[in-house]
C-alpha positions as CSV (number, residue, x, y, z in Angstrom):
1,X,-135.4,12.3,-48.8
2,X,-135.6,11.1,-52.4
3,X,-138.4,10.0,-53.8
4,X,-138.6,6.1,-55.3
5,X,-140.6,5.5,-58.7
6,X,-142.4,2.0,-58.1
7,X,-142.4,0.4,-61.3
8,X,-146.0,-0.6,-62.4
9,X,-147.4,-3.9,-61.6
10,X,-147.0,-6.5,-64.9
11,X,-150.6,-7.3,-66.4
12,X,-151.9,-10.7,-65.5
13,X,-152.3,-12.7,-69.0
14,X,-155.7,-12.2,-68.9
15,X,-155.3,-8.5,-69.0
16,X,-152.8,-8.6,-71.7
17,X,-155.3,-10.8,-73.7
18,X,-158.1,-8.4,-73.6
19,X,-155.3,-5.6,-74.3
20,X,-154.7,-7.3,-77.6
21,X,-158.2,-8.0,-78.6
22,X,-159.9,-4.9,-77.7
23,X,-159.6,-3.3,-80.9
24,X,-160.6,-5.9,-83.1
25,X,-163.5,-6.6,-85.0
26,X,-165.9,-9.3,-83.1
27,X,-167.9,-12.1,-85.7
28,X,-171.2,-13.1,-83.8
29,X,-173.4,-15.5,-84.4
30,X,-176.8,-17.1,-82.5
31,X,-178.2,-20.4,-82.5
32,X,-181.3,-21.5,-79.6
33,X,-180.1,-18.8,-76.8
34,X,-176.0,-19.6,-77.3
35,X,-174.4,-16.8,-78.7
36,X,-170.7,-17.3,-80.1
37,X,-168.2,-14.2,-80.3
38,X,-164.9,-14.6,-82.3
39,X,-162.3,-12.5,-82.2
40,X,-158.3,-12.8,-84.4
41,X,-155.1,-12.0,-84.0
42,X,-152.3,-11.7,-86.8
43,X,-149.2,-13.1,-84.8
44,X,-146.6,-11.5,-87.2
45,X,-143.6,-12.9,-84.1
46,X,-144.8,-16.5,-84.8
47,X,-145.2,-16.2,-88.7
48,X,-142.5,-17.1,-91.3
49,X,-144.0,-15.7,-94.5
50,X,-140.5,-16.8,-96.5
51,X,-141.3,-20.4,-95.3
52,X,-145.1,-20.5,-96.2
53,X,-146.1,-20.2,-92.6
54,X,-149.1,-17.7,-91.4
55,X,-150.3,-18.0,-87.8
56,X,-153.1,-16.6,-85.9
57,X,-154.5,-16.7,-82.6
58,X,-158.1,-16.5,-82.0
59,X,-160.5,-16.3,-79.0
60,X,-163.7,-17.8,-78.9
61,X,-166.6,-16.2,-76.3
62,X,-169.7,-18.9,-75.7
63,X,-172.5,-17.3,-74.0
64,X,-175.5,-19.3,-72.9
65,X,-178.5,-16.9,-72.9
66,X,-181.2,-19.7,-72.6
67,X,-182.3,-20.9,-69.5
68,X,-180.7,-24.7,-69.5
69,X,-176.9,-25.6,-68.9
70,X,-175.4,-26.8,-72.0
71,X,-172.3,-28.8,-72.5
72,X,-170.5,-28.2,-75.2
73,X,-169.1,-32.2,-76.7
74,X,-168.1,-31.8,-80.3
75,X,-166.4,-29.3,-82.8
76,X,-166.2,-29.2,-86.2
77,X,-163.7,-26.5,-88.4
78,X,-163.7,-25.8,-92.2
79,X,-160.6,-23.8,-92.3
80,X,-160.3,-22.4,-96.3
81,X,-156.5,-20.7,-97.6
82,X,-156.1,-18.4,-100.3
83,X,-155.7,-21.1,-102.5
84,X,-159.2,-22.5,-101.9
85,X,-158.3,-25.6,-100.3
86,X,-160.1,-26.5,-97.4
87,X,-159.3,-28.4,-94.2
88,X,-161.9,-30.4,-92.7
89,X,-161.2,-30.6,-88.7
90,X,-163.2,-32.3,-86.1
91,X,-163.0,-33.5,-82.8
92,X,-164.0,-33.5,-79.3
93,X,-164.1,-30.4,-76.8
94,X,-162.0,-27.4,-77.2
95,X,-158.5,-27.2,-75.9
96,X,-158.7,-30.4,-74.1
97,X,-162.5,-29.5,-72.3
98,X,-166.0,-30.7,-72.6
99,X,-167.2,-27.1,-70.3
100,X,-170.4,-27.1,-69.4
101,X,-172.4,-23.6,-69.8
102,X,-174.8,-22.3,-66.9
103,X,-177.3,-20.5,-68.3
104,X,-176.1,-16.1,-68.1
105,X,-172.4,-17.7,-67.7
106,X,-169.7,-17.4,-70.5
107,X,-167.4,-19.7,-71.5
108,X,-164.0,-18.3,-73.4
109,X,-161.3,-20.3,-74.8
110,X,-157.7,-18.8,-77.0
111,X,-156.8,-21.4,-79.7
112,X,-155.1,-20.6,-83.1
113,X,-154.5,-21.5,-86.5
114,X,-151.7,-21.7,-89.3
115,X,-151.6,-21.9,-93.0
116,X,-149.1,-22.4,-95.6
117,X,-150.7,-19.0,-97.5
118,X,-151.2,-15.3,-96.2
119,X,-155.0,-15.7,-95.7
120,X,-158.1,-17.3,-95.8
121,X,-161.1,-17.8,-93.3
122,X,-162.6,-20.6,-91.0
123,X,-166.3,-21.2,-90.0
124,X,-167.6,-23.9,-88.2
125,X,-169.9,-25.4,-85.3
126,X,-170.1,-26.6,-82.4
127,X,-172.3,-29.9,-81.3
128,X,-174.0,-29.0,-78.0
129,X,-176.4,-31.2,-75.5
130,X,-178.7,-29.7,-73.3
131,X,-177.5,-30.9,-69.4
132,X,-181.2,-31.7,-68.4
133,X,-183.1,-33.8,-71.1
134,X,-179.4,-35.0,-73.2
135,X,-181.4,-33.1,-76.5
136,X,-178.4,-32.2,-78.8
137,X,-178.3,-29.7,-81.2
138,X,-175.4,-27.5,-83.4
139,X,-174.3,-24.1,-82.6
140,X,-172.7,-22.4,-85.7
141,X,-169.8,-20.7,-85.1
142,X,-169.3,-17.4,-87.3
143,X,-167.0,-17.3,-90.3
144,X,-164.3,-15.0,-89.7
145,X,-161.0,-14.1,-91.8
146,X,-157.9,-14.7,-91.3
147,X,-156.2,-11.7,-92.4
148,X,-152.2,-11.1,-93.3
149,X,-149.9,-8.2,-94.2
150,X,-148.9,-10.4,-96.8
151,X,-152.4,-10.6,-98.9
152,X,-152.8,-9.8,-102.2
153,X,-155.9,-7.3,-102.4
154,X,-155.8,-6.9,-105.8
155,X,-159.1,-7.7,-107.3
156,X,-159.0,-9.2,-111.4
């Protein structure tokens, strides 16, 4: 009787995202008990460095480590290039959601972000209310790079 090799199971996306991620470098910061995590991702398949086009993908981690449910309304982006230009984004949500956070729960989104040069970094926050007494307040997410093959590193 011969014996049959089963092929492996494909991951699930999440698994393949947490695959990708788990060697990177994680960017924290805290603000009253909500704690974001970012995490990038150089997509070299999606860039077109001969066309001025860099893209990354980057995921976002919001913990809740107070004790009140939070839900998270606003965001605001300052997205800078190698250049020094800076892009001023803001709107409502992420990724089409206004989540609201239970306290010890995590909320994790995948978004990403382009630019015409091989670099640069984005910071930014978040505007938050607090479920039970509507008291809002700004969560700062962490600056983090965004980081090419294509950089010059060469310091003047």
């Amino acid at each position: 009787m011969a014996d049959w090799a089963v092929a492996p199971l494909p991951q699930s996306p999440e698994e393949a995202l947490n695959e990708l991620f788990s060697p990177l470098p994680v960017y924290e910061a805290v603000t009253d008990g909500i704690r974001v995590l970012v995490q990038v991702f150089w997509l070299s398949d999606q860039s077109e460095p001969e066309e001025h086009s860099y893209c990354w993908v980057y995921r976002i981690r919001i913990g809740n480590d107070s004790n009140r449910p939070v839900q998270l309304l606003e965001r605001t982006w300052h997205i800078t290039d190698t250049s020094g230009r800076t892009e001023h984004v803001h709107g409502q949500g992420v990724v089409g959601e206004q989540p609201v956070i239970q306290p010890g729960t995590l909320y994790e989104y995948t978004s990403g972000a382009s630019l015409s040069t091989p670099g640069g970094f984005m910071r930014g926050s978040y505007l938050l209310q607090a479920t039970t007494d509507r008291t809002r307040f700004d969560v700062t997410i962490p600056a983090f790079s965004l980081d090419s093959p294509f950089q010059n590193h060469q310091l003047q």
